[in-house]
N, C-alpha and C positions, 0 to 999 in steps of 0.2 A: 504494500500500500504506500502512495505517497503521504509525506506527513511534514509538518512544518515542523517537525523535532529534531529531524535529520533532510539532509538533501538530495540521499541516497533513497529508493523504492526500501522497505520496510517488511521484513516475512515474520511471521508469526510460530515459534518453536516452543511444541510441545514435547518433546522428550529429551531424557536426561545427557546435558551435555558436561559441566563440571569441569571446564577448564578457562572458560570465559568471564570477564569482568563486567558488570556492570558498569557504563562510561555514568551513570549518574550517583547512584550511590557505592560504586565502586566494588561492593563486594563478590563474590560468586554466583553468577548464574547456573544456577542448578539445572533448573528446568522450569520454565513460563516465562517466556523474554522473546523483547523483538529485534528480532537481526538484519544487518548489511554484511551481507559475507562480500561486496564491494571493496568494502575500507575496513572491518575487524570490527563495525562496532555495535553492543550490545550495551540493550536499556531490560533490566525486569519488567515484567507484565504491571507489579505494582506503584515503581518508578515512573511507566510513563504517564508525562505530566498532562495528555489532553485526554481521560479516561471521562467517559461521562456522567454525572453528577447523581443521574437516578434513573435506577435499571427497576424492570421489571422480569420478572424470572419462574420461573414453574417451581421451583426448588422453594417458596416462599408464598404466602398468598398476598402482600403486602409489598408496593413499591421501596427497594433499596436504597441509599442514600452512599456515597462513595463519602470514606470516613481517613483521615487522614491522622484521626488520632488512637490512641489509645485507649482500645476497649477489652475493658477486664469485664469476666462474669459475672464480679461482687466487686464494688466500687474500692473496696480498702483490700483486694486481694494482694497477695505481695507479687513482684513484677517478675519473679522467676519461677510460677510458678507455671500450670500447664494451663494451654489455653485452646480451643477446639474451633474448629471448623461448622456451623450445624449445617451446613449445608452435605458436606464430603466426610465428616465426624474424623478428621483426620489434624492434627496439631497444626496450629496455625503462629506467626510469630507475632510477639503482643505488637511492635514497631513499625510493622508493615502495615500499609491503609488497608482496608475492607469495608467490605460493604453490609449497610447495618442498615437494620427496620428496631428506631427506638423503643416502641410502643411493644414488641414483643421479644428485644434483648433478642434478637437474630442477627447475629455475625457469619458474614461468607467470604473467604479467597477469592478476589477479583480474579483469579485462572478459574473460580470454581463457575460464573458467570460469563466466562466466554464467550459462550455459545450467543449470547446476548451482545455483548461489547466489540467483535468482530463485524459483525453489522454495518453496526453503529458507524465504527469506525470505518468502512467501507463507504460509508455517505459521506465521511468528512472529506474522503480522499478522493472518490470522484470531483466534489465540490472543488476542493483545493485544486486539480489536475486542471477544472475546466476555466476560473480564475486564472489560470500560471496561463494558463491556452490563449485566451482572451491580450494577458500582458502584451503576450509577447507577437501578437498580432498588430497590438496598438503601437507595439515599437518600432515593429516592420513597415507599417506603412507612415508612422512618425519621419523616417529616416528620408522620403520624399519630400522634397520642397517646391509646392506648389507652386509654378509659374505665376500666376494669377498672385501668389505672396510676393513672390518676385517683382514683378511689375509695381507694388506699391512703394518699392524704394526706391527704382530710377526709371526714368520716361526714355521712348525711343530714342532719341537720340544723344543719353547718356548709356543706352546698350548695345553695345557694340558687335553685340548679336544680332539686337532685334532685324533690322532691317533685313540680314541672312534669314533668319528664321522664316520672317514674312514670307520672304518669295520662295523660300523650300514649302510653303505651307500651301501656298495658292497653285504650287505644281503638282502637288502630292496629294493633295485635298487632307480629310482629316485622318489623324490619325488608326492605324490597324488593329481593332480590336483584339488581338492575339498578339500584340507589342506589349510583353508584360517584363519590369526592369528583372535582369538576373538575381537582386540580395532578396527581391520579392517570395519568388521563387523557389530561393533558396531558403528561405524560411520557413517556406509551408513547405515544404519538403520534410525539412529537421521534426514539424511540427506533427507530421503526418506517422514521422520513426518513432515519436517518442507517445504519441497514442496508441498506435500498436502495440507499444513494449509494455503500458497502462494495461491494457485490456485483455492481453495475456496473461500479467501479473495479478489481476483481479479475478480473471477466471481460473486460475492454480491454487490463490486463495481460498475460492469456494468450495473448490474441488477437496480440497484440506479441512474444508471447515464440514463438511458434509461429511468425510470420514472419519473427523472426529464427532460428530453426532453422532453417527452409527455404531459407533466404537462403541459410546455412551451406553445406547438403550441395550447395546448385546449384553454389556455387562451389568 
């Protein structure tokens, strides 16, 4: 996926890796992180900073809230002690954010809500794609300098074109619709590579995200 976190496409790994760093909190990415195997670099699933604010989830009857702090069972428990997952009933670590429904003290691993938060983020990242698409359209044809702009700074006969141009123009008549400048060109080209490379990367994702559902209900 693309993402305004990094500048590299962004994949989503679910199994055990344990030799990679977290570029944000630095420590060990075990397993639930998203990578650029481009440039080496790895962010946690619960590090990354654009996860969405409030999931809804099957695992829960009760929209979730993404918690950034500290959530003990019993508010004066001590911080070392053990803390659980209820969604995957599996140890969770008290420091890493999670997703919590106050009202009935239900804590869940943002890896445990995925299946939901891949989406999501799939909407961010066409969005962003189609924005970056748009830029860079406005820059390519920025890069023209309209005649017509031209002419409001010097009159015929301080352009020492013009009077060539004229009579190329009155021989030639107007100009050939399929006269299109080469950086034109050459942009929607670049533009046309790096949609393809989108849409393939989007469709690998889902393809990922579907066999981790299946995985899911088998088990």
């Amino acid at each position: 996926m693309i993402s305004q976190v990094h500048k590299h496409s962004l994949a989503f790994i679910d199994f055990e890796t344990g030799t990679m760093r977290c570029n944000k909190c630095t420590h060990i990415c075990n397993k639930f992180l998203f990578r650029c195997v481009e440039c080496d670099y790895s962010i946690h699933d619960h590090c990354y900073p654009l996860l969405p604010q409030t999931l809804e989830h099957e695992c829960h009857c009760d929209p979730l809230i993404l918690h950034r702090s500290k959530i003990k069972d019993i508010p004066d428990e001590d911080e070392n002690a053990e803390f659980y997952c209820y969604a995957c009933e599996e140890l969770r670590t008290l420091s890493h954010p999670t997703y919590y429904c106050v009202g009935c003290h239900f804590v869940a691993h943002v890896h445990c809500l995925i299946s939901e938060i891949l989406p999501y983020l799939d909407k961010e990242s066409i969005a962003l794609a189609a924005k970056v698409e748009n830029t860079k359209l406005e820059e390519a044809t920025d890069v023209m300098f309209p005649y017509e702009d031209y002419q409001d700074y010097v009159t015929a006969d301080e352009d020492p074109v013009h009077e060539e141009a004229t009579i190329a123009t009155e021989d030639v008549g107007e100009p050939k619709a399929d006269h299109v400048p080469r950086e034109l060109n050459e942009k929607i080209a670049s533009l046309e590579t790096e949609v393809d490379k989108i849409t393939k990367e989007l469709a690998r994702l889902k393809e990922r995200r579907a066999q981790h559902t299946a995985s899911g209900v088998a088990h």
